[in-house]
DRENDO-419528 format. One record per residue: residue in three letters; x, y, z of N, C-alpha, C in turn. Coordinates in steps of 0.2 Angstrom, whole numbers. Each point is the difference from the previous one (the first is absolute). Last residue first. Layout:
SITE code   n.u   n.v   n.w  ca.u  ca.v  ca.w   c.u   c.v   c.w
SITE  ALA     X     Y     Z     X     Y     Z     X     Y     Z
...
//
This chain:
SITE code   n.u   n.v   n.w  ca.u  ca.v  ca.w   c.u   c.v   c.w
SITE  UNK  -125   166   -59     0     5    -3     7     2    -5
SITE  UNK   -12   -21    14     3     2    -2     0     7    -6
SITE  UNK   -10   -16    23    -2     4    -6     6     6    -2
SITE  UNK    -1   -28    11     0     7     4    -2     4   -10
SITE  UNK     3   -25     4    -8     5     0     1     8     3
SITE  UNK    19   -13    -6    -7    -1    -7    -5     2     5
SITE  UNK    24     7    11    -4    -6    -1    -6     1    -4
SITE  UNK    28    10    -4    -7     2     2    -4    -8     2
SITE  UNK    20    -2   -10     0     2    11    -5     2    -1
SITE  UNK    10    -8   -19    -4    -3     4    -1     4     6
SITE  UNK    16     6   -16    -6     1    -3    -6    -5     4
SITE  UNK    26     9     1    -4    -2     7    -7     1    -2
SITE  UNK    18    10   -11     1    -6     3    -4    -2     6
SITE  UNK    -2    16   -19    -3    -5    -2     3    -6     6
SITE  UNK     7    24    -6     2    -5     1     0    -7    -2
SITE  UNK   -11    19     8     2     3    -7     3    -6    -4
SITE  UNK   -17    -6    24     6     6    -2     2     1    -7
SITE  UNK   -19   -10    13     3     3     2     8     5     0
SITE  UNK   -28    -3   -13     6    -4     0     4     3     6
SITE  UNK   -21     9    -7    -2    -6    -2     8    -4     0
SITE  UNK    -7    13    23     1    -1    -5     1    -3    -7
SITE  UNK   -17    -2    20     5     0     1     3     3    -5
SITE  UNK   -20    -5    20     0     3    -8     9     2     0
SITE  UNK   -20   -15    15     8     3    -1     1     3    -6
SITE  UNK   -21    -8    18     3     3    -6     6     0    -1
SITE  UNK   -14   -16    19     4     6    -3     1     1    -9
SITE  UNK   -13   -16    16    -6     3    -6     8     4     1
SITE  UNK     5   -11    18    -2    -5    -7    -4     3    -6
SITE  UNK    19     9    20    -8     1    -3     1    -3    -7
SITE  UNK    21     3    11    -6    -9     3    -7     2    -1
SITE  UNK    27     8    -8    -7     3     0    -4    -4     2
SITE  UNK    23    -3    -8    -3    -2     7    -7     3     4
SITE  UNK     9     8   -23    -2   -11    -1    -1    -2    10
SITE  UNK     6    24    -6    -7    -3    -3    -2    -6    -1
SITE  UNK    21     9    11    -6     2     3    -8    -2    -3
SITE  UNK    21    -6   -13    -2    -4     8    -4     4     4
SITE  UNK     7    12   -22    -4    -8     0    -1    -4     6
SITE  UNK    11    22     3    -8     0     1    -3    -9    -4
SITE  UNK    23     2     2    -4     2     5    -4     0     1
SITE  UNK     9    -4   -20    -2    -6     2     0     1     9
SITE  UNK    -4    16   -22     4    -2     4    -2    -4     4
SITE  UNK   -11    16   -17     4    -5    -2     8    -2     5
SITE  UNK   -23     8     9     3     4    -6     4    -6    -2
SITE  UNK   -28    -1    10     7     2     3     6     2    -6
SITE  UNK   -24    -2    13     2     4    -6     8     0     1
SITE  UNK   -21   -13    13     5     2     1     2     4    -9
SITE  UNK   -19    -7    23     3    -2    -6     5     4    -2
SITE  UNK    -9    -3    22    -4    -4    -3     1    -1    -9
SITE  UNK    20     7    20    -7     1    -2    -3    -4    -4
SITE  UNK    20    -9    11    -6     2     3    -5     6    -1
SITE  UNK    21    -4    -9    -4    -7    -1    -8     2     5
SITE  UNK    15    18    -1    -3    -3    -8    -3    -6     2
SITE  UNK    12     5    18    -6     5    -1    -4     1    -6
SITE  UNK    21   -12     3    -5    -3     4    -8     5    -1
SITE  UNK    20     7    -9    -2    -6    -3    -7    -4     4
SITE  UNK    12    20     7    -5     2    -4    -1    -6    -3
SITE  UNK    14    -4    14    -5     2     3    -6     3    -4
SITE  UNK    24    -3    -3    -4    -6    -3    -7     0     4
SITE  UNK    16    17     3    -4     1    -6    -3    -7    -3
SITE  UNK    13     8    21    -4    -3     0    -6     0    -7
SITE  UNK    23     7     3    -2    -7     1    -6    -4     2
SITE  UNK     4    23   -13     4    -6     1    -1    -5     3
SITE  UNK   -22    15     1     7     1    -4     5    -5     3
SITE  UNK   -25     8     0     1    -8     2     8     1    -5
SITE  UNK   -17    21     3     3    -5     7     5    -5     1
SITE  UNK   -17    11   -18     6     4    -3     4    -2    11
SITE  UNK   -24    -6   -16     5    -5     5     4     5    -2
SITE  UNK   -23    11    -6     5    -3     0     6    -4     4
SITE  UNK   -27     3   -10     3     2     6     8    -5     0
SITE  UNK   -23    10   -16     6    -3    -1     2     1     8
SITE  UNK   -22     5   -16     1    -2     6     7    -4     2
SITE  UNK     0     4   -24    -4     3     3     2    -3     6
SITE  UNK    17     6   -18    -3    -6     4    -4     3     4
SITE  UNK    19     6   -19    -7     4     2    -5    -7     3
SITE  UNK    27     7    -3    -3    -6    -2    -8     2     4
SITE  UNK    22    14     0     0    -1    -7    -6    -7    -2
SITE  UNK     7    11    21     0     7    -3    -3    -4    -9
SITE  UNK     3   -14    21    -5     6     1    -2     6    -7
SITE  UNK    19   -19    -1    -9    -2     0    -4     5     1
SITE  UNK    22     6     5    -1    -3    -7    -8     0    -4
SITE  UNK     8     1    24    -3     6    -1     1     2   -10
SITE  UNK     4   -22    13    -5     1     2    -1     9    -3
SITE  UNK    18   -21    -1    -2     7    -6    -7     5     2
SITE  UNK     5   -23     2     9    -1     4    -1     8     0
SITE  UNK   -25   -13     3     4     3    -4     9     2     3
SITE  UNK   -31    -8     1     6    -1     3     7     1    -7
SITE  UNK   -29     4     9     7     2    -5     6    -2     3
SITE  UNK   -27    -4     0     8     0     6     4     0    -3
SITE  UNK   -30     5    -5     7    -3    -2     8     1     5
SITE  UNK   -28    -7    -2     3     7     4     7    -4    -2
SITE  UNK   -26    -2   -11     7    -3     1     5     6     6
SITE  UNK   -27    -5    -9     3     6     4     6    -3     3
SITE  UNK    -9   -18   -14    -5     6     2     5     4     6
SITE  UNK     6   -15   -23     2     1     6    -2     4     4
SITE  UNK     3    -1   -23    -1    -9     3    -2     0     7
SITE  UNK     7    22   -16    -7    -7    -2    -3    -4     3
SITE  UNK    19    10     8    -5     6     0    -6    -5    -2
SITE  UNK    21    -9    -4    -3    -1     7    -5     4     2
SITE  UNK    10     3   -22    -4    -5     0    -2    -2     7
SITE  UNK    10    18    -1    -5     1    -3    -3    -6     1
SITE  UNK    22     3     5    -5     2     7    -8     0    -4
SITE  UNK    18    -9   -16     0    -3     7    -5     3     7
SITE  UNK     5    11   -17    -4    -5    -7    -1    -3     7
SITE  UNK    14    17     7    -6     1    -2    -5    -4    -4
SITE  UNK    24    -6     2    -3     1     7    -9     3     2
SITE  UNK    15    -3   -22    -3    -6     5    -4     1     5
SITE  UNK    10    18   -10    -7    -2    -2    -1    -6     1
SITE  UNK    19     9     8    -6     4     4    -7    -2    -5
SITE  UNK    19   -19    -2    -1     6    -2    -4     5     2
SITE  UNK    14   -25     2    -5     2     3     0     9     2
SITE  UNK    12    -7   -18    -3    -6     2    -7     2     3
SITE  UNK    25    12    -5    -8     2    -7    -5    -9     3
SITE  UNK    24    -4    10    -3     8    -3    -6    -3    -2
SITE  UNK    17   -15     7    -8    -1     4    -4     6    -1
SITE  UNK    24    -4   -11    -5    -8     2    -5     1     1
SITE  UNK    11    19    -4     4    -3    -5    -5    -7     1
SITE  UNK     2    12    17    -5     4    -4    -1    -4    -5
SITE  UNK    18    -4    16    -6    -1     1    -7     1    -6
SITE  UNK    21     9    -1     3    -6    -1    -9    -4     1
SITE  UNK     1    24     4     2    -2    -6     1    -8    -2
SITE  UNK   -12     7    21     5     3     0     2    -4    -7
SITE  UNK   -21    -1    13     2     7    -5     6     1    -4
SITE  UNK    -8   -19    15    -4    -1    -5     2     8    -4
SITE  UNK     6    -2    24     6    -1    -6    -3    -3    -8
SITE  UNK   -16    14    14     5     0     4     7    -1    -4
SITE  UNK   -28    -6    -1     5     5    -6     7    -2     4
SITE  UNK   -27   -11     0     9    -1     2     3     5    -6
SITE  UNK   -24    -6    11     0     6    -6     7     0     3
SITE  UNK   -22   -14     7     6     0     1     4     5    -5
SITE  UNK   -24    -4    12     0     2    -6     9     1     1
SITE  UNK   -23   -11    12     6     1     1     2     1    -5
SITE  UNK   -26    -2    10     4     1    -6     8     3    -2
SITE  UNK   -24    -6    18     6     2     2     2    -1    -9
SITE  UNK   -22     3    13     1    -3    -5     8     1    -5
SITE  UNK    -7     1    29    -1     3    -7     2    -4    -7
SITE  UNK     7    -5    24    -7     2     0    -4     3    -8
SITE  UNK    24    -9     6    -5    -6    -1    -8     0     3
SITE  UNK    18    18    -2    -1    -4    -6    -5    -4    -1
SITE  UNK     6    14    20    -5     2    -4     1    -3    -7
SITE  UNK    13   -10    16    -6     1     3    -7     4    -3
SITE  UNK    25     0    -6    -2    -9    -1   -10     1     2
SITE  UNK    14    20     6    -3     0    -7    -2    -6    -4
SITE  UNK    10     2    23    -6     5     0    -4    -3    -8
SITE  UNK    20   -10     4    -5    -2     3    -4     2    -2
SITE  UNK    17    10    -6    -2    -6    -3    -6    -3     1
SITE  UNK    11    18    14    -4     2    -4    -1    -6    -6
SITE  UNK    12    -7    18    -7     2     3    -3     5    -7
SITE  UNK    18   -19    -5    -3     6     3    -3     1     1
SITE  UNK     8   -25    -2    -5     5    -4     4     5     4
SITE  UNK     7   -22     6     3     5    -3    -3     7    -3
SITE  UNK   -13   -19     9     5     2     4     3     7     0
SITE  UNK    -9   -14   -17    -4     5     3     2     2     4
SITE  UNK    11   -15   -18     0     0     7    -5     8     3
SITE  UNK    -3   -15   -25     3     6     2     0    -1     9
SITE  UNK     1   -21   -18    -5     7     6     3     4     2
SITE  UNK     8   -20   -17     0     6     1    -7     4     3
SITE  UNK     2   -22    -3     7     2     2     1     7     0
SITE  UNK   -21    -9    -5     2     0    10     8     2    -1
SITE  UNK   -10     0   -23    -3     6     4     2    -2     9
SITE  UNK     7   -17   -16     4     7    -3    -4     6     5
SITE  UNK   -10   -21     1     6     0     4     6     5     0
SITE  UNK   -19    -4   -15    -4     3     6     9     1     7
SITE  UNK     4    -4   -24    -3     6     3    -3    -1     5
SITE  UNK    13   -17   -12    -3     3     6     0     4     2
SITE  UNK    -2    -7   -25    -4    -5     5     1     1     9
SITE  UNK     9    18   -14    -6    -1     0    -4    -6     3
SITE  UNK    23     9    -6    -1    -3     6    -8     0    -1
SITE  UNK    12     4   -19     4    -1     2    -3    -3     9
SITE  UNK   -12    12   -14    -1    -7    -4     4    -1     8
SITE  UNK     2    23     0    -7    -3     4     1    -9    -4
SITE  UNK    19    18    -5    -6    -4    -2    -2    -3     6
SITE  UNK    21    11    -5    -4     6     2    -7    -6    -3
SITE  UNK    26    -4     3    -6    -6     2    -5     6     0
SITE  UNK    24     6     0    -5     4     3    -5    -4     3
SITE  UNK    27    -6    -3    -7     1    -5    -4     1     6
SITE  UNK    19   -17     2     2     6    -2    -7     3    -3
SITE  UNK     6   -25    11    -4     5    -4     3     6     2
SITE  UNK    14   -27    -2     1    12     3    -6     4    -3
SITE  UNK     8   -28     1    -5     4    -4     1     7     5
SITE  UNK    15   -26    -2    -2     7     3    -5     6    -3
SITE  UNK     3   -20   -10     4    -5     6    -3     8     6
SITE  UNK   -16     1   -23    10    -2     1     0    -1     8
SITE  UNK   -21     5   -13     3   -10     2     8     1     1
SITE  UNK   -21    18    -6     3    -2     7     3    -7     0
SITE  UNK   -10    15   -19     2    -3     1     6    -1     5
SITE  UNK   -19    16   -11    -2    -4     4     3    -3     2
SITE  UNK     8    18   -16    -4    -5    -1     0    -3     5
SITE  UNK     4    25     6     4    -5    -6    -7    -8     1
SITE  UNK     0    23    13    -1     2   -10     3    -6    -5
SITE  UNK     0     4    25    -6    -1    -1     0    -1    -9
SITE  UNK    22    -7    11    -3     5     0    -9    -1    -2
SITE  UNK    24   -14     9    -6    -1    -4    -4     9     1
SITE  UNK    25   -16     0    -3     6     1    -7     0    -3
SITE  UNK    13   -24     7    -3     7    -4    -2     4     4
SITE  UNK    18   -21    -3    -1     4     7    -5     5    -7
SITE  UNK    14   -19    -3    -3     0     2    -4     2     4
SITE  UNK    22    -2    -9    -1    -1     9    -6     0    -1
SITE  UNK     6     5   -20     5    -6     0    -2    -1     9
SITE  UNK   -11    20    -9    -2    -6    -4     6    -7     3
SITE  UNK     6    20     6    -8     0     3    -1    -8    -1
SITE  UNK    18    15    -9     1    -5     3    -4    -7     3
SITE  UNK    -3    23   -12     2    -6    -5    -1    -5     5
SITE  UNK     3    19     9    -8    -3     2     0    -6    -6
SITE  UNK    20    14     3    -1    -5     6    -8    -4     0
SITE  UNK     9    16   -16     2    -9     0     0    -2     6
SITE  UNK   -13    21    -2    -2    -3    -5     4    -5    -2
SITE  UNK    -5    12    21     6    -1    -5    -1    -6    -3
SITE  UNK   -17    10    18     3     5    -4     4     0    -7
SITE  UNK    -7   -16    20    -3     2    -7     0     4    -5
SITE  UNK    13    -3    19     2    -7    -4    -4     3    -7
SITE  UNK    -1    13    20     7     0    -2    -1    -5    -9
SITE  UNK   -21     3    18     4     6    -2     6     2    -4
SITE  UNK   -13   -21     5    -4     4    -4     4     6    -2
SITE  UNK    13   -16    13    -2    -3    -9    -6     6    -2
SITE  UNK     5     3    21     6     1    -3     1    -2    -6
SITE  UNK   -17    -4    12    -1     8    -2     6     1    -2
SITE  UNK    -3   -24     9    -2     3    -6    -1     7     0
SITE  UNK    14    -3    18     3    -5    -6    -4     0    -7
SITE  UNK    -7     8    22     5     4    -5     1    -4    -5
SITE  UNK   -22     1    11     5    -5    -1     6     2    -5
SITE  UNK   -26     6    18     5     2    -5     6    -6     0
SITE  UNK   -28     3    12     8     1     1     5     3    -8
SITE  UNK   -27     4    11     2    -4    -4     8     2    -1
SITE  UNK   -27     1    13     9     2     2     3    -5    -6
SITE  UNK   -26    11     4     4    -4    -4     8     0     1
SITE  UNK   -18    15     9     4    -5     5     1    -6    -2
SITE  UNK   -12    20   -10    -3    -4     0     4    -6     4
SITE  UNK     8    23    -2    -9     0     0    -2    -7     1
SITE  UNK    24     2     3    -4     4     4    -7     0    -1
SITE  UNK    13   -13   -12     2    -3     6    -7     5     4
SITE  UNK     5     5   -23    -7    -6     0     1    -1     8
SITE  UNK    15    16   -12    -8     2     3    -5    -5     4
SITE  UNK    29     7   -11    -5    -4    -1    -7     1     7
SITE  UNK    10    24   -12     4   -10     1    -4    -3     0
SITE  UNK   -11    21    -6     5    -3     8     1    -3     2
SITE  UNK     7     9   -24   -10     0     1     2     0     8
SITE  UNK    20    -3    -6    -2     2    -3    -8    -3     1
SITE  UNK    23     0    13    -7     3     1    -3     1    -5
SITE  UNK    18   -20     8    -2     3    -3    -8     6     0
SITE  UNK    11   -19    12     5     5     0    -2     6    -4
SITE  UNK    -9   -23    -7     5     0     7     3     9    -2
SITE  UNK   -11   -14   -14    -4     7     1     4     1     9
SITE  UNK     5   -19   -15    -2     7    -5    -1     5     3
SITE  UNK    -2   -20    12     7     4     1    -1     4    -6
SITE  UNK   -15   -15     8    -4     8    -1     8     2     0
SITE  UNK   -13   -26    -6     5     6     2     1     6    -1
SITE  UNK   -14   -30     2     1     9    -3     4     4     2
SITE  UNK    -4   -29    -6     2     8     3    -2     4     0
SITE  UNK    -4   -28    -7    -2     9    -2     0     4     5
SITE  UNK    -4   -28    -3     7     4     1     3     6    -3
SITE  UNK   -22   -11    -1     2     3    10     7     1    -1
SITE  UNK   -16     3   -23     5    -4     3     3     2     6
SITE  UNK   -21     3    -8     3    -4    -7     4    -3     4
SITE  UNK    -9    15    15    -4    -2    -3     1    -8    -4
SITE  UNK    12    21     3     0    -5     4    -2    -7    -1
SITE  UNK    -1    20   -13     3    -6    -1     2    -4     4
SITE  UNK   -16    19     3    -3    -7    -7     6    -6     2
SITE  UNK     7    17    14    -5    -3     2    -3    -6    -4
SITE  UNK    14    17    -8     2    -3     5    -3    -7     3
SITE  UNK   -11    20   -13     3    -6    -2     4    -5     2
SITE  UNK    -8    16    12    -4    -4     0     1    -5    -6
SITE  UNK    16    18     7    -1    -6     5    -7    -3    -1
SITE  UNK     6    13   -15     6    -3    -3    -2    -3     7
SITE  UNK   -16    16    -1    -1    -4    -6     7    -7     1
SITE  UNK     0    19    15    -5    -4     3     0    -5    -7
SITE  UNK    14    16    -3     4    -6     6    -7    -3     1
SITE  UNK    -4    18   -12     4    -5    -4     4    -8     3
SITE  UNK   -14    19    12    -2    -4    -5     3    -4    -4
SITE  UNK    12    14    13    -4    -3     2    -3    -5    -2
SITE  UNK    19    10   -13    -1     2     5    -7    -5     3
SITE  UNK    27   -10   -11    -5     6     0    -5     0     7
SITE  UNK     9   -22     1     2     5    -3    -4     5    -2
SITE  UNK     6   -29     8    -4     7    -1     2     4    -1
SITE  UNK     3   -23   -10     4     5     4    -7     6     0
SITE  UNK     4   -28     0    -7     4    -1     5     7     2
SITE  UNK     7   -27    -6     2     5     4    -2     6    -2
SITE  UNK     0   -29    -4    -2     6    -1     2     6     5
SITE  UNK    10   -25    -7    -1     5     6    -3     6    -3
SITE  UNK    -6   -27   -10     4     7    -1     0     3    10
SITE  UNK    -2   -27    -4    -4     6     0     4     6     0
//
């Protein structure tokens, strides 16, 4: 039996998706790892998250970060791959997991991927209440009295030229508008919660009725607005796999999701949306 080994990386969302894939492969095969050394040390987005919100503790192993960091990089030393039988697998390569050692590298931005255990996908991840703020709280309390409606609008590093390039021109002030309408349609007297990295962006340039802004839930505790998403009754989210997990951990059975018709420029990641959400 292979050794698989599951790296995490990048920002929140992105960690929840690669640890639930995790999980699929477990599944398949008990002799499958996972590692957060990619993100040892490091502050981009806020490191790794899954221990604090959701008290998923996951170790590290120099020896392979030292094949992801060093090795992968040189194109003869990865020649060599082949003769030790050992793969680099990424999301964007053929499905074939039979070398001695398997290294997933990759996003996994698809619902396919762990769907038969979604129900087990939603206990692994519960937000710790605990953790809330008292202003979280307050505002948890008038969500789940009103006909609540989450509206995620990510600008921050989505602006910065290299970014734009992939996740520009998508979700557009006329998405967002096509998007508050059609809930207008669907939806008797919506009360929207704008969540955003950019809150006085959204103010000046996205015309949303009855709106009440989350401009509280910073740094570390910005997975907080996640939580806060999943807990309104429906959601509008942007082409990111933050607000995606606010809206797939969404527990109202009648919810809405209106999504983008794609997530990136790209094309890498043409499954992430799910078929019943509404694509604009």
């Amino acid at each position: 039996m292979s050794k698989d080994i599951v790296f995490i990386h990048s920002g929140l969302g992105n960690q929840m998706f690669q640890y639930a894939f995790y999980l699929s492969r477990k599944k398949n095969n008990p002799n499958t790892t996972c590692d957060m050394g990619l993100l040892k040390n490091r502050n981009i987005h806020n490191g790794f998250e899954l221990n604090n919100i959701f008290g998923i503790k996951i170790g590290s192993n120099a020896f392979h970060i030292f094949i992801i960091r060093v090795l992968y990089y040189s194109n003869f030393i990865r020649s060599l791959f082949k003769i030790f039988n050992i793969g680099i697998i990424s999301d964007k390569e053929s499905q074939n997991y039979n070398k001695r050692i398997n290294y997933f590298l990759g996003y996994w931005q698809d619902e396919k991927n762990f769907s038969y255990i979604g129900e087990e996908i939603r206990k692994v991840f519960l937000f710790k209440r605990e953790l809330l703020s008292k202003e979280c709280t307050a505002i948890q309390e008038n969500i789940i009295q009103c006909n609540s409606v989450a509206i995620h609008i990510r600008r921050g590093d989505y602006t910065a030229p290299q970014f734009q390039k992939i996740y520009g021109n998508i979700c557009t002030i006329d998405y967002y508008h096509k998007a508050i309408s059609t809930i207008l349609d669907l939806i008797p007297n919506p009360t929207f919660y704008i969540f955003s990295n950019d809150i006085e962006w959204v103010k000046k340039n996205i015309q949303i009725p009855n709106p009440i802004y989350i401009d509280f839930n910073k740094g570390k505790k910005s997975w907080q607005d996640m939580y806060l998403m999943s807990q309104c009754k429906h959601n509008i989210i942007a082409n990111s796999t933050f607000s995606w997990w606010g809206a797939y951990l969404n527990n109202n059975p009648n919810k809405i999701v209106i999504c983008p018709h794609k997530f990136d420029n790209i094309d890498s990641s043409p499954y992430i949306f799910l078929n019943q959400w509404i694509k604009i």
